[in-house]
C-alpha positions, 0 to 999 in steps of 0.5 A: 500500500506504501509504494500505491500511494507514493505512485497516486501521489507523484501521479497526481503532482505530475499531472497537476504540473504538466496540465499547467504547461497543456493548457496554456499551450492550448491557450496560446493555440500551441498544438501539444502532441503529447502529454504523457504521466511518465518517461520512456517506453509507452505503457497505454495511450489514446489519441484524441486530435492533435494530442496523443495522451500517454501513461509511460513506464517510468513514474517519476516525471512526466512531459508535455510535448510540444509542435516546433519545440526545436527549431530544427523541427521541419513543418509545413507552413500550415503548421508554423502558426501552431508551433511553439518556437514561432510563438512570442517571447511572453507566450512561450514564458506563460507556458513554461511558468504555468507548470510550476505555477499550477503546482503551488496554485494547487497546494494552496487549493488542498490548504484551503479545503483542509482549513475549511475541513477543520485541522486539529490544534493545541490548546494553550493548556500545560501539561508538564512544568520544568523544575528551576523554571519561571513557570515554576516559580510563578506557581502555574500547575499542570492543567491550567490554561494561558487565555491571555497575554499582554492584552493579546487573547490566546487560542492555541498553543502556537499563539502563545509560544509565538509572544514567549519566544518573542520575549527574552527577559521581558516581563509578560503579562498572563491571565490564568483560567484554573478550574472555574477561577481566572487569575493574573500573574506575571513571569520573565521569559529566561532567554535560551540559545536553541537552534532551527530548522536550518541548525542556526543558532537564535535566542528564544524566551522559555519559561518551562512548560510542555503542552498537555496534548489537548486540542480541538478542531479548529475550523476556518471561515471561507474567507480565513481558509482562503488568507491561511492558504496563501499564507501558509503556501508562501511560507513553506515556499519562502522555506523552501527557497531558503532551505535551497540557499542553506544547502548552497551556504553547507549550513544544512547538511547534504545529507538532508536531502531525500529522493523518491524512496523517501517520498514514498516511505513518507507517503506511506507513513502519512497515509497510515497516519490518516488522509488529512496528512497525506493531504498536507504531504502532497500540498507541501511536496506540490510547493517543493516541486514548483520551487525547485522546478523554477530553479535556473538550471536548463532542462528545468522550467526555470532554465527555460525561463533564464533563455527566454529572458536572455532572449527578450533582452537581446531580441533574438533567441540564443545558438542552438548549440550553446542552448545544447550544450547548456542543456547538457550540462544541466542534465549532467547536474541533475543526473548527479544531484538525482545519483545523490539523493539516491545515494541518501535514500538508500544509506537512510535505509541500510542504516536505519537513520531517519529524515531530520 
């Protein structure tokens, strides 16, 4: 079951990321041959009009192939209104950057549904207290709840971690429900060095306290699901641009790096932990694709767009031979990066380790 929902879930983001590419090709009048969910060797395929539909061996890719796409294509010159290399500048640029866009529109789509459906969050209510801690000393007791701070009403646990982490050695303001009582009390965050995500080191607040476990749904309003969905695709693709500069700087080890066969050990370990995380994995890996795929590399759709701005600029587009051989060099680069992060998948395998 693990490898059948890593296949409908690659399936489904390479679907979503070559109909960006079909349909605006169609929208430009391009005529699209292919459009095939994998590489290599043809498995089935039915044609209808111009476009033969294709489901191919390799699962894990996909193209949409297009009339004219090299210049030394020969055409007739009834087809040459319909080819993509006869097409201006700015419409060639629309198809190429409707994949990747429609993988991050489509991440954003699963977010809002998911915030309309209701996600569980945590309560602000403590569960463990650290000894020698500033909650401690303030008296707080496993149970109670933290439903105010400066002024700020607080609903879920990452509310109120937001203002403490925040407030290094900065006196807040708490009110206290406890049982029926509601009470005042003040505390100073203990200022703490930690590290992210990224492994940087940054200063926090703590003052000690663990969360007791409970939460409630929380359910979005149409018009909250739609901001939090934005908000929510552009931090992680912030995070993923991020993450990709980090890698660069050897702040994140290379080791961090996953390929499909951790993507289909995540997938499976999301869909046994219920739908709504599989959904979230999808939306996430759907914003990772559409970042990456944006990257300047040639093969990839950022590539592309790195020629057709070099193009807009000099008002002609570059050699062929210098397209190919940068091309080949970008293949190059990604059969090494792809020999890596299969290099890391399998020792993640042999040694047990798991993804940080």
């Amino acid at each position: 079951m693990t490898f059948l929902y890593a296949i409908i879930l690659l399936g489904v983001i390479i679907f979503v990321h070559e109909l960006g590419h079909f349909l605006f090709a169609k929208l430009m009048r391009v005529r699209v041959l292919k459009f095939s969910l994998g590489f290599g060797p043809k498995l089935i395929g039915k044609k209808y009009g111009d476009t033969e539909y294709l489901i191919s061996s390799i699962p894990f890719g996909g193209y949409v192939k297009m009339l004219g796409e090299t210049r030394e294509d020969e055409l007739r010159e009834d087809e040459k209104p319909y080819a993509y290399n006869n097409q201006p500048v700015w419409k060639r640029f629309i198809i190429v950057l409707a994949g990747p866009l429609f993988n991050i529109i489509f991440a954003a789509i699963i977010f809002f549904f998911i915030f309309l459906k209701g996600l569980p969050v945590l309560m602000p209510e403590i569960g463990n207290i650290m000894p020698e801690s500033p909650a401690e000393r303030a008296g707080l007791r496993e149970g109670d709840k933290i439903v105010e701070i400066n002024g700020i009403n607080i609903y879920q646990w990452h509310e109120m971690t937001r203002i403490i982490h925040g407030s290094p050695e900065r006196l807040l303001d708490f009110t206290i429900e406890r049982a029926n009582d509601t009470f005042k009390m003040t505390m100073v965050p203990e200022k703490k060095i930690v590290k992210d995500f990224f492994g940087e080191e940054k200063e926090i607040g703590l003052i000690g306290i663990m969360p007791s476990g409970s939460t409630f749904i929380k359910q979005d309003s149409v018009i909250e699901a739609f901001v939090n969905s934005i908000t929510r695709t552009l931090e992680i693709s912030v995070l993923t641009v991020v993450a990709i500069v980090k890698l660069i700087q050897r702040v994140l080890p290379m080791d961090t790096i996953g390929g499909p066969i951790l993507i289909v050990q995540m997938a499976g370990e999301q869909a046994s932990q219920g739908l709504l995380n599989l959904f979230v994995f999808m939306a996430i890996i759907n914003v990772n694709l559409g970042i990456l795929n944006l990257l300047p590399i040639p093969i990839l759709d950022g590539g592309h767009i790195l020629f057709l701005g070099i193009e807009a600029i000099r008002g002609k587009p570059l050699n062929e031979k210098v397209i190919a051989i940068c091309q080949r060099i970008g293949l190059a680069f990604i059969l090494i990066l792809m020999f890596f992060v299969l290099y890391n998948d399998i020792m993640r395998l042999i040694t047990g380790k798991t993804f940080p």
